[in-house]
C-alpha positions in Angstrom: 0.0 0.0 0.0 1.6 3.5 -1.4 1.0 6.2 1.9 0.6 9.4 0.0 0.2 12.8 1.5 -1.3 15.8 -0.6 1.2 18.4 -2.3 -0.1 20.9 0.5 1.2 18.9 3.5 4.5 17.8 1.4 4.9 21.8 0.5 4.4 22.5 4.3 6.9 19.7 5.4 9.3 21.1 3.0 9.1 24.4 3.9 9.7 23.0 7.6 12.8 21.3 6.1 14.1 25.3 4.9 13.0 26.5 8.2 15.6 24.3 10.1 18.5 25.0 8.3 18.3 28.2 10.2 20.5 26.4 12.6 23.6 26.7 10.4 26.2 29.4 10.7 26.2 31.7 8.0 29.3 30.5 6.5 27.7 27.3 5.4 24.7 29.0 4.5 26.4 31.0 2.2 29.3 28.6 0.3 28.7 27.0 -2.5 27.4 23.6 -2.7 29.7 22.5 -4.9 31.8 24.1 -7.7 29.6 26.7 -9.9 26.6 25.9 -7.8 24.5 28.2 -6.0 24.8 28.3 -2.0 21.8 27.2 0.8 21.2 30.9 0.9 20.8 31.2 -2.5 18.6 27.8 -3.2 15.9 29.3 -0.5 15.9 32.4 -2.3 15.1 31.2 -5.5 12.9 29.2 -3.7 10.9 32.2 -2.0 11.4 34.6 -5.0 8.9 31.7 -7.2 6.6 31.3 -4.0 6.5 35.3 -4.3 5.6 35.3 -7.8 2.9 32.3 -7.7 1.6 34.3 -4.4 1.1 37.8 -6.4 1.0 36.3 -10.0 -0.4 32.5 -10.7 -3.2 32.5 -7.2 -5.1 35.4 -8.1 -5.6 33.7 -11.9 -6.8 30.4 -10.1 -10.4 30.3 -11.4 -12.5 28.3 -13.0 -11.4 28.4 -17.1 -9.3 30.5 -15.6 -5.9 32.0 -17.6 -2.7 32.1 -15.4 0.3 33.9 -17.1 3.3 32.6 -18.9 6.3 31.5 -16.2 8.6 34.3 -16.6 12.1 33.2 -18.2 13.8 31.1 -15.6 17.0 31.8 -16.2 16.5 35.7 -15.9 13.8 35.1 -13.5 16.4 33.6 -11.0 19.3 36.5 -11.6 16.6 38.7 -10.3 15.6 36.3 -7.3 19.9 36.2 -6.9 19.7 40.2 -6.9 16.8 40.5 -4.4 18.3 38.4 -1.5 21.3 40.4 -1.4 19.0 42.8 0.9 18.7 40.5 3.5 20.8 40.7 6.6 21.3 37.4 6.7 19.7 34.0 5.7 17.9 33.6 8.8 16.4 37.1 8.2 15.8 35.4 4.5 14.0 32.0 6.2 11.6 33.8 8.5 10.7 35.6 5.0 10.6 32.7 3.1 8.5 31.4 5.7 5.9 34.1 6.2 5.6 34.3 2.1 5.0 30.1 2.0 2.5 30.1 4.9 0.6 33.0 3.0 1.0 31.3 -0.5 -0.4 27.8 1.0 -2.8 29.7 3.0 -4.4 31.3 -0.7 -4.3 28.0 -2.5 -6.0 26.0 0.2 -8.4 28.2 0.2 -9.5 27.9 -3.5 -11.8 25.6 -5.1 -10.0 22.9 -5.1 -12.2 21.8 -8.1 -11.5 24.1 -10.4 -9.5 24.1 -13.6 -7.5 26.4 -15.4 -4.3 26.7 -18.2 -1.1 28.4 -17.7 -0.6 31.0 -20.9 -1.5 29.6 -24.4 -1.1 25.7 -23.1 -3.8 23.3 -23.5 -2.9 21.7 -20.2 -5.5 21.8 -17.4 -4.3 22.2 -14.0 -6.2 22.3 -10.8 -4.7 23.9 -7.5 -3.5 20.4 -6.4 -1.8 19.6 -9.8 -0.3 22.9 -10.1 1.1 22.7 -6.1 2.4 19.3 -7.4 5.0 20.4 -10.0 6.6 22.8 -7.3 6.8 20.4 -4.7 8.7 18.5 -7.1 10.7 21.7 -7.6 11.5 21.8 -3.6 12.5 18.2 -3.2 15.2 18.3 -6.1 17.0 21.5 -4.2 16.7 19.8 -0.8 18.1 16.2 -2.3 21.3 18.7 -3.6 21.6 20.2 0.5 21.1 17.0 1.7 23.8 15.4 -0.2 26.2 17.6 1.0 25.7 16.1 4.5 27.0 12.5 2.8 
């Protein structure tokens, strides 16, 4: 028998798994996890810059027949997410943010209809709030399975 949970508990549990790394100095937080790689720091805030967007951006579209907007450009979309967490004091400052912005984001979305459907730009594709939560929770786990490694 296959024990599933829904993408709302797994997005919640990973966002728990974020939230603890608060317990690392800032020098590991902020090296590289490997050569040419981005640092913890900067995986959670690329993280929290796409919970931003799908918070202010995809949500509000999540109607019935309802038309969400093209995902920007990643590559450009994640120089700007690079750029924005240079603000922070430091990455604990950036994980209660993260935090706060992933609570509200799951707050929205499990609020919805969870029945209705709705494309993403000029895609036939229908996604409900569930599928859509789906593909980013596939998002978190392949960032965390690269942090976890580097405990091997």
């Amino acid at each position: 028998m296959k024990l599933t949970i829904s993408p709302y508990q797994a997005y919640r549990n990973n966002m728990e798994f974020f939230g603890s790394l608060s317990t690392k100095n800032e020098a590991e937080l902020t090296k590289p996890i490997s050569s040419g790689k981005w640092s913890i720091k900067e995986i959670i805030g690329h993280i929290y810059f796409w919970d931003l967007y799908l918070l202010e951006n995809m949500v509000p579209e999540m109607k019935d027949n309802g038309v969400l907007p093209d995902f920007p450009d990643h590559d450009t979309y994640n120089e700007k997410a690079l750029e924005s967490i240079r603000s922070f004091e430091g990455t604990n400052v950036l994980i209660e943010e993260f935090i706060i912005i992933r609570n509200e984001l799951m707050d929205k979305m499990e609020s919805l209809d969870q029945k209705v459907t709705f494309t993403i730009g000029k895609k036939k594709r229908k996604y409900t709030p569930d599928s859509f939560l789906r593909m980013f929770v596939k998002h978190d786990i392949h960032h965390m399975e690269q942090i976890i490694s580097l405990a091997d």
